[in-house]
C-alpha positions as CSV (number, residue, x, y, z in Angstrom):
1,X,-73.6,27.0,39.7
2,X,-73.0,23.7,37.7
3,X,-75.5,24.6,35.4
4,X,-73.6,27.7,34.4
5,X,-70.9,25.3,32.5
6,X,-73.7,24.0,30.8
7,X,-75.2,26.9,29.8
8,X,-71.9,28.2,28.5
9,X,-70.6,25.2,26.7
10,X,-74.4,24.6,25.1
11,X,-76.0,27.6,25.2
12,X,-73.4,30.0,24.4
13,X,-71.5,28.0,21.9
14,X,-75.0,26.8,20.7
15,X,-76.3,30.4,19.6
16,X,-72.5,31.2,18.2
17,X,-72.9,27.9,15.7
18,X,-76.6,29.0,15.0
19,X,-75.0,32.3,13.9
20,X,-72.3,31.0,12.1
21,X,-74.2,28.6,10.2
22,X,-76.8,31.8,9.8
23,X,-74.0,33.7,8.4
24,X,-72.5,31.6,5.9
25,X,-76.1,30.3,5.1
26,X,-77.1,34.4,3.7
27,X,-73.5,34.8,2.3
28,X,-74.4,31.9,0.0
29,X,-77.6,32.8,-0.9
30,X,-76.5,36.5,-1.4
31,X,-73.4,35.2,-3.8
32,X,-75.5,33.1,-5.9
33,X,-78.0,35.8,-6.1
34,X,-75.4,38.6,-7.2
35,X,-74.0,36.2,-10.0
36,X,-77.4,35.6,-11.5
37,X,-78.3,39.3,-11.2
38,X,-79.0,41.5,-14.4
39,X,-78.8,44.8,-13.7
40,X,-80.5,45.8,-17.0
41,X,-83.4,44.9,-15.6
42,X,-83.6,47.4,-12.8
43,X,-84.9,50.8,-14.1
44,X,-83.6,53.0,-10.9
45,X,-80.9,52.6,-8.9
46,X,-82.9,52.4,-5.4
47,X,-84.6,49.5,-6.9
48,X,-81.3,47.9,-7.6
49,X,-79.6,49.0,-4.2
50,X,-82.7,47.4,-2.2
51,X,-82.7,44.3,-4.2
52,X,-78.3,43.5,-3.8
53,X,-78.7,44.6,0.1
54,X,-80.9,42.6,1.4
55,X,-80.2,40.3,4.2
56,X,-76.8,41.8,4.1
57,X,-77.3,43.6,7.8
58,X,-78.0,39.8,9.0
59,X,-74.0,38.7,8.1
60,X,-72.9,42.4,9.7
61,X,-74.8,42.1,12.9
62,X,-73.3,38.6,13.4
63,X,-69.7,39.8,12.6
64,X,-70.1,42.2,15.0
65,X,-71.9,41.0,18.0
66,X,-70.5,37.7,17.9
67,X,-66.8,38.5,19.6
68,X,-69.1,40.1,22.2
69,X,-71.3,36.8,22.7
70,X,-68.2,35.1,23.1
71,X,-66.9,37.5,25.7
72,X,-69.7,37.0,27.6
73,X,-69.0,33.2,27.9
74,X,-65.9,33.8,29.0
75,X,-66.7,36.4,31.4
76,X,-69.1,33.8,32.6
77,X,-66.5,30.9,32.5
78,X,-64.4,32.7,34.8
79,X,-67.1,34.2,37.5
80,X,-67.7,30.2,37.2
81,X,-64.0,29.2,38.2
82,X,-64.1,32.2,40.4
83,X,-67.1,30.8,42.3
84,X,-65.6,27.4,42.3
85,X,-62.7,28.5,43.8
86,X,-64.1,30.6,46.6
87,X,-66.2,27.7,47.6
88,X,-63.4,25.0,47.5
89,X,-61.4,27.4,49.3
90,X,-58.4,26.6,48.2
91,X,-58.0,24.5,44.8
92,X,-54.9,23.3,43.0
93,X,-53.7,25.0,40.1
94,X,-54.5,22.4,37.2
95,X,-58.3,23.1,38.3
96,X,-57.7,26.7,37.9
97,X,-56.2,26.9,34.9
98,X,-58.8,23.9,33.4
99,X,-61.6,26.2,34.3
100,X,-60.0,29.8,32.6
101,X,-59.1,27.6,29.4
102,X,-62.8,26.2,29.2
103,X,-63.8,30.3,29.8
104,X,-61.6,31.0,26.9
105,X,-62.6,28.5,24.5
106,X,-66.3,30.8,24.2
107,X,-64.0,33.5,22.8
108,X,-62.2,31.9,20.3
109,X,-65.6,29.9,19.1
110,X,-66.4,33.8,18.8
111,X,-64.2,34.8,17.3
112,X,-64.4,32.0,14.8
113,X,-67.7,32.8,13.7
114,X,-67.4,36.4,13.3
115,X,-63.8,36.3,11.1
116,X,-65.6,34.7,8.2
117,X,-68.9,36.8,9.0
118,X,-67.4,40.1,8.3
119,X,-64.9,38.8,5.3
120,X,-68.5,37.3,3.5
121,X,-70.2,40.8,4.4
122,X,-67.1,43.0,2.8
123,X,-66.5,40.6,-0.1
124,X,-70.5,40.9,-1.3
125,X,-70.5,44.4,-0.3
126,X,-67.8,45.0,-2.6
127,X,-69.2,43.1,-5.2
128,X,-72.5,45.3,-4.6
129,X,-70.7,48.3,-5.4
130,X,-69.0,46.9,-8.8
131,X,-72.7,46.4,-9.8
132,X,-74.0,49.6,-8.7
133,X,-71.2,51.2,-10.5
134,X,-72.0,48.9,-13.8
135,X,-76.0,50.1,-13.0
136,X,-74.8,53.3,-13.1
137,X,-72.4,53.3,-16.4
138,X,-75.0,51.6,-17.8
139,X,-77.3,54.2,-17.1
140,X,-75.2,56.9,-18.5
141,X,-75.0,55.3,-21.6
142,X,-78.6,55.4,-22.7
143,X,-78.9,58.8,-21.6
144,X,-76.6,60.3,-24.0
């Protein structure tokens, strides 16, 4: 079972940072790309709509499943110091609590990714809208 704190403190956290650095990564490239945008050249609005959204359901399925990743980890973590425990038989309390504040750590590095995932995904999704609704003023406009 030693391999299972491994697995947890590299695999787990591993993927979470991989995420995280995913995340941020599209959230850049997203922002950069709705500065530069001109929404004069889009003749329909699906056009447009496909164009600002994409990659955008990368940063929401991180901000969402992360917290879960990390509760897996800690679930882990704790079967872990469970395990430990019931094999030792009896361990002192400074090993017990050592093990469920390493099982906790995988939550809050969770956590920590997913917080800035889902404030990236609402702040571009609101900026989305504000262009959709220019698109769509603009639109009026030469209509009339």
């Amino acid at each position: 079972m030693d391999w299972l704190k491994y697995a947890i403190d590299y695999g787990i956290i591993g993927i979470l940072l991989v995420m995280s650095f995913v995340a941020i990564s599209v959230g850049i490239e997203r922002y950069l790309l709705l500065s530069k945008v001109k929404i004069a050249d889009y003749s329909d609005r699906k056009s447009l709509e496909l164009e600002l959204t994409n990659r955008m359901h990368l940063i929401a399925t991180i901000g969402s499943s992360a917290p879960y990743i990390g509760l897996l980890g800690t679930v882990l973590g704790i079967m872990l110091t469970f395990y430990s425990m019931g094999k030792a038989g009896f361990m002192d309390t400074n090993k017990i609590m050592v093990g469920l504040a390493l099982a906790l750590k995988v939550t809050a590095v969770g956590l920590m990714v997913a917080i800035p995932a889902v404030i990236i995904y609402n702040l571009l999704l609101r900026k989305i809208k504000v262009l959709v609704m220019q698109w769509e003023i603009n639109d009026g406009r030469q209509r009339i």
